[in-house]
C-alpha positions in Angstrom: 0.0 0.0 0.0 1.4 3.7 -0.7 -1.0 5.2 1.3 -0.8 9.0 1.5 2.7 9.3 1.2 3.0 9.4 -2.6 1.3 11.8 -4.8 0.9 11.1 -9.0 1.2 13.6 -11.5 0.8 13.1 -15.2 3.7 13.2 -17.3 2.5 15.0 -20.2 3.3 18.7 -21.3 6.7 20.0 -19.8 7.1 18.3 -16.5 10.4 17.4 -14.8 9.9 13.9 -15.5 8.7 11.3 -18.1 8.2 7.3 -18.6 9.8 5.9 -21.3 8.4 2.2 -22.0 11.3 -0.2 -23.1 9.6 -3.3 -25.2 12.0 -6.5 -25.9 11.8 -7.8 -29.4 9.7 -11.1 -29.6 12.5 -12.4 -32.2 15.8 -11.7 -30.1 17.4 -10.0 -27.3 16.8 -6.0 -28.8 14.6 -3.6 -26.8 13.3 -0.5 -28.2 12.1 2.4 -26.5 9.4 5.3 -26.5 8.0 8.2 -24.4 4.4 7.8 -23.0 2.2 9.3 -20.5 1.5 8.3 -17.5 0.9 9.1 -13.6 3.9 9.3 -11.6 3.8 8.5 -7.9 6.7 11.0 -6.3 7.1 10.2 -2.8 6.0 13.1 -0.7 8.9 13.2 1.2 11.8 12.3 -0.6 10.7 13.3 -4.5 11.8 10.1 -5.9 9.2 8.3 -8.1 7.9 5.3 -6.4 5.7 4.1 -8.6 3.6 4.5 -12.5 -0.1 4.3 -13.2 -0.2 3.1 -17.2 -3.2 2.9 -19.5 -3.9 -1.0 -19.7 -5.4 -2.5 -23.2 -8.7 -3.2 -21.9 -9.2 0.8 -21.5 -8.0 0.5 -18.0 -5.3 1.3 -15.2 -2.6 -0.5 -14.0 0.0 0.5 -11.4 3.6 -0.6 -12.1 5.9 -0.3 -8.9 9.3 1.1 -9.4 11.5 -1.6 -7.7 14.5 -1.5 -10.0 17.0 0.5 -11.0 17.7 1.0 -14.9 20.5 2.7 -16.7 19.8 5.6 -18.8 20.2 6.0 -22.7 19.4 8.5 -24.8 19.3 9.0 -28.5 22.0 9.9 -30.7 21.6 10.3 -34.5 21.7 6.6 -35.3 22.3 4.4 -32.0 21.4 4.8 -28.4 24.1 6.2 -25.8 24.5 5.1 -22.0 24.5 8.3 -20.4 26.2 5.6 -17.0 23.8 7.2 -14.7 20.3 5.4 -13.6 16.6 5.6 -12.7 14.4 3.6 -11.4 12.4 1.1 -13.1 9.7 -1.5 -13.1 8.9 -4.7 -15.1 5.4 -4.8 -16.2 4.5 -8.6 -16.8 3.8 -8.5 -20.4 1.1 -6.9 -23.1 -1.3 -9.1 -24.6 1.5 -9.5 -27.9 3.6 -11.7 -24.7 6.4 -9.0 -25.2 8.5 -8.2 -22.0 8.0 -4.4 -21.1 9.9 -2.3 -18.6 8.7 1.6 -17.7 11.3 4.2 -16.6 11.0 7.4 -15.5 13.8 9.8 -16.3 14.4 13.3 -16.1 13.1 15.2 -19.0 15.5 17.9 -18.9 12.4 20.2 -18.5 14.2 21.7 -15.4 13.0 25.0 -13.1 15.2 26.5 -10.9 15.5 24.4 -7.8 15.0 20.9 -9.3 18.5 20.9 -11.5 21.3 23.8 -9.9 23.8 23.3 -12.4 24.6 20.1 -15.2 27.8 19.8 -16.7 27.7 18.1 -19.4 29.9 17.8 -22.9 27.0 16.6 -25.1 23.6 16.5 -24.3 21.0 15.0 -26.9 17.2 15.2 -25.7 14.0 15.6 -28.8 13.1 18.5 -26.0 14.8 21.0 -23.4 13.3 23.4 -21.4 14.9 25.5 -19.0 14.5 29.2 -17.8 18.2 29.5 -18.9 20.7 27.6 -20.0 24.7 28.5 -20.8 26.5 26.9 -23.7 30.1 27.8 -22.8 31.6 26.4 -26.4 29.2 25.0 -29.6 25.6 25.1 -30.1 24.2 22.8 -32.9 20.6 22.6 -33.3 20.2 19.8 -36.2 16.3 20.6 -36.9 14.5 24.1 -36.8 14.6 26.5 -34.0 12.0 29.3 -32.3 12.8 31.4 -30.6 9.8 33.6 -29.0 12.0 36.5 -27.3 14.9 38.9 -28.2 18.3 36.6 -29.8 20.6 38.8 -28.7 24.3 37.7 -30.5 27.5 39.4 -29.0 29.3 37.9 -31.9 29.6 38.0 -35.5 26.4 36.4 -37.5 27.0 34.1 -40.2 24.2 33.1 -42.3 25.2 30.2 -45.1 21.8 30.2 -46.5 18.9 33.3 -47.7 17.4 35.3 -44.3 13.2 35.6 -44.6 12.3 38.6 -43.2 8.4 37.4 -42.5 7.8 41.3 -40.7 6.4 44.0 -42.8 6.5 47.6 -42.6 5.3 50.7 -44.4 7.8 53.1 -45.6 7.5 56.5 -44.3 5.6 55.1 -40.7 7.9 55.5 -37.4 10.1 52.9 -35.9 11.7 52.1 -32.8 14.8 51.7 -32.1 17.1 53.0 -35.3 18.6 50.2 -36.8 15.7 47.3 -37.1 15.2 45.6 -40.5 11.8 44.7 -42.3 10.7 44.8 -45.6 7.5 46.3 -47.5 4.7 44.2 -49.0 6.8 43.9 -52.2 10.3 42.2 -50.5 12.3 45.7 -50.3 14.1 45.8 -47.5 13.5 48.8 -44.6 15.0 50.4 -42.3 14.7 52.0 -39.2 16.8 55.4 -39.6 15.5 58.1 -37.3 12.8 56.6 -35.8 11.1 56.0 -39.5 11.3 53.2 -41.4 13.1 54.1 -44.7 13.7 52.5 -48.0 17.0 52.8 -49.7 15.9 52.8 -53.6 12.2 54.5 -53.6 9.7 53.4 -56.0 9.7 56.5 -58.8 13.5 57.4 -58.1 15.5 57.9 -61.3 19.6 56.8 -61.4 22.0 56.2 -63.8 24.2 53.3 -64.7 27.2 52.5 -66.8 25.3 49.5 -68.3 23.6 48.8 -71.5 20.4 47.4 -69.5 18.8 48.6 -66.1 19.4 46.5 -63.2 16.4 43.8 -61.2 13.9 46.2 -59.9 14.6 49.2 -62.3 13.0 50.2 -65.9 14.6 52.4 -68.6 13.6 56.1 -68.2 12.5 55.9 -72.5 9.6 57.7 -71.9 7.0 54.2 -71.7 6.1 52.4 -68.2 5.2 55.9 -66.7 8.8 56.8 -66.8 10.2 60.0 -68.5 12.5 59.8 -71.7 15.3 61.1 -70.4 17.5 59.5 -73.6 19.9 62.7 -74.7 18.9 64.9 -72.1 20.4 66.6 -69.2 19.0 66.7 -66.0 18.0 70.3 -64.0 17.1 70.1 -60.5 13.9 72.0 -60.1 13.4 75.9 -59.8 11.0 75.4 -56.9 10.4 79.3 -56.7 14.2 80.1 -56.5 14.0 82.0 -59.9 16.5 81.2 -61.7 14.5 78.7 -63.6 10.9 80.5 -63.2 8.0 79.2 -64.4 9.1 75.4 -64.9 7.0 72.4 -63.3 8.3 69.2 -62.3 8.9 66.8 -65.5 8.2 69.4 -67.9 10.9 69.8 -70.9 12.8 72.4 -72.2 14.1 73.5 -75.2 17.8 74.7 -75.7 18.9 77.9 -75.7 22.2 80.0 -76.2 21.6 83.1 -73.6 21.7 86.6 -75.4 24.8 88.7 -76.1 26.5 90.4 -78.5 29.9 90.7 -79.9 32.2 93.4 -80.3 34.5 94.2 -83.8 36.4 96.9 -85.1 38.6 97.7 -88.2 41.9 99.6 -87.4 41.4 103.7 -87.9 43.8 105.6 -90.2 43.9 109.2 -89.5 42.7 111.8 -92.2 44.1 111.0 -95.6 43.6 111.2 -99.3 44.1 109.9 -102.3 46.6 110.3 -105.2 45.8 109.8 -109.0 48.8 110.5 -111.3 48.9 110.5 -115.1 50.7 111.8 -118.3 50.0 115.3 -119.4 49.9 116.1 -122.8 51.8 119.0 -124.7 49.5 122.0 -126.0 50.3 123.3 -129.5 51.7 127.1 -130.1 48.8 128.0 -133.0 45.2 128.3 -131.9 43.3 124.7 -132.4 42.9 121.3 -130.9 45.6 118.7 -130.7 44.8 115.7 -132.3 45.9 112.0 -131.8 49.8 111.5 -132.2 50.9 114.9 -133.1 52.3 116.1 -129.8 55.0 114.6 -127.4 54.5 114.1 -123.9 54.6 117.2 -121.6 54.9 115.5 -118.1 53.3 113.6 -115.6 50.2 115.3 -113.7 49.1 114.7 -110.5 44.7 115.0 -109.4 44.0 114.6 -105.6 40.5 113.4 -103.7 38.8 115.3 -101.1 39.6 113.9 -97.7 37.0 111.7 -96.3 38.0 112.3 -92.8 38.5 109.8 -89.5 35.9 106.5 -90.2 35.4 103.2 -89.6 34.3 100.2 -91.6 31.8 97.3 -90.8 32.6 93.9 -89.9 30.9 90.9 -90.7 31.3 87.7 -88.3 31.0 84.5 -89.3 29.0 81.4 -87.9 30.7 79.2 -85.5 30.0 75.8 -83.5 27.8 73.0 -84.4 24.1 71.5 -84.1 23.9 72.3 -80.1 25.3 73.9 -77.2 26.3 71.6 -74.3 28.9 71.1 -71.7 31.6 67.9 -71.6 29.6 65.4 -70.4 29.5 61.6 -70.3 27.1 59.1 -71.5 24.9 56.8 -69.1 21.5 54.8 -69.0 19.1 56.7 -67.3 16.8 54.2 -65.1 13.8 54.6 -62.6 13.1 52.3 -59.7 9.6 50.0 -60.1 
């Protein structure tokens, strides 16, 4: 009789301890193992278990005193491993297959403060741990998935060999707190939290240029189709905005090129006040009254008619054309591109 010294518990959810039910093989000497639940008689005054209440196969109850000791095993990745410590045990006659069965309870590793101090232990392997804190003084390997519900807080360096899913989204332009979070937008562009608003790096509208044939993923050719602006040839002004140096210009618009007015200045060298000489040969008048005629005189002399002086002037200039089919500044060629 146990009387009212020992209290049972189940052993389902995260309690301290479980029963693990060994079964020998019908066909040789092999036992294999499983976790089940069942009540657990813990002696009131001690805390050992005493004693296992098990679901029998005619829907019923039978109790399964813990009069032996067992050792421990626990899984590894392909075999079992004695852990060389033990817990106690019971044999339970045998199921209706006539197979031998044992039940153990064991620690489960699902520890508050109080029930395990401190374990040292170089490898632990256990399908579930759970512990208001535990401290892994070397390597942590988690073989299947991990979640975490609170803050991972890494005093290290990360290193990620595969893609990171950022599941969290965010609105662009909304606040944030603290500076320095990540998310992404319903589209997969990752955010930021830079002054307490989440910001995007490459906005959906912005225009950039590239030394590329072809625009990057994410970006269209600014050709003037896809709601973007041709901006093939063309240099880019920042908007007036009411400065007015550029008055009367809207965002987008186009405009025409233009050489600003302005004239030039030309002037011929002056020469002072002058005139003009004409010489030429002065013919002989005859003595006798009457007119000379062709080839009957000799040559008298040379003669000598002057112009009136046209005074200090100047003369106009005529400037040619210069330049070619535009005005421009050096510049260099590159694709013009706007984020989608």
């Amino acid at each position: 009789m146990l009387g009212s010294a020992v209290a049972f518990k189940e052993s389902k959810g995260h309690n301290r301890l479980r029963c693990i039910k060994w079964i020998k093989s019908t066909t040789g000497d092999a036992w294999e193992s499983k976790s089940v639940d069942c009540g657990i008689g813990i002696h009131t005054e001690t805390g050992a278990p005493v004693a296992v209440d098990i679901a029998a196969n005619s829907s019923t109850s039978e109790r399964v005193m813990l009069d032996r000791v067992c050792p421990v095993y626990t899984h590894s990745a392909d075999a079992l491993i004695d852990t060389t410590a033990n817990a106690p045990c019971g044999l339970y006659p045998s199921d209706d297959g006539g197979s031998e069965i044992i039940y153990q309870v064991v620690d489960n590793m699902s520890a508050s403060k109080g029930l395990i101090k401190t374990l040292y232990t170089d490898t632990i392997f256990s399908d579930e741990i759970n512990t208001n804190y535990m401290s892994v003084k070397n390597d942590l390997e988690v073989l299947g998935n991990t979640r975490m519900d609170g803050t991972l807080t890494v005093k290290g360096r990360g290193q990620f060999d595969n893609n990171i899913n950022l599941t969290k989204t965010e609105t662009a332009g909304t606040t944030c707190s603290p500076n320095g979070l990540l998310a992404r937008d319903s589209k997969g562009q990752i955010l930021s939290c830079e002054n307490g608003i989440w910001t995007n790096q490459s906005t959906s509208g912005m225009y950039a240029f590239f030394n590329a044939t072809n625009c990057p993923p994410g970006w269209t050719a600014a050709n003037g189709t896809g709601g973007t602006l041709d901006l093939r040839g063309q240099f880019v002004r920042a908007w007036d905005n009411s400065k007015g140096i550029d008055p009367g210009r809207t965002l987008a618009s186009a405009q025409q090129d233009e050489l600003k007015s302005h004239k030039h200045n030309a002037r011929a060298s002056t020469d002072g006040e002058h005139r003009h000489e004409t010489r030429f040969l002065r013919d002989r008048s005859p003595v006798d009254p009457g007119n000379a005629v062709l080839g009957d005189e000799n040559w008298y002399g040379q003669q000598s008619s002057w112009s009136l002086p046209a005074g200090l002037h100047t003369h106009t200039i005529t400037v040619d054309n210069f330049g070619g089919a535009e005005t421009r500044p050096k510049n260099i060629a590159l694709l013009a591109c706007m984020k989608k």
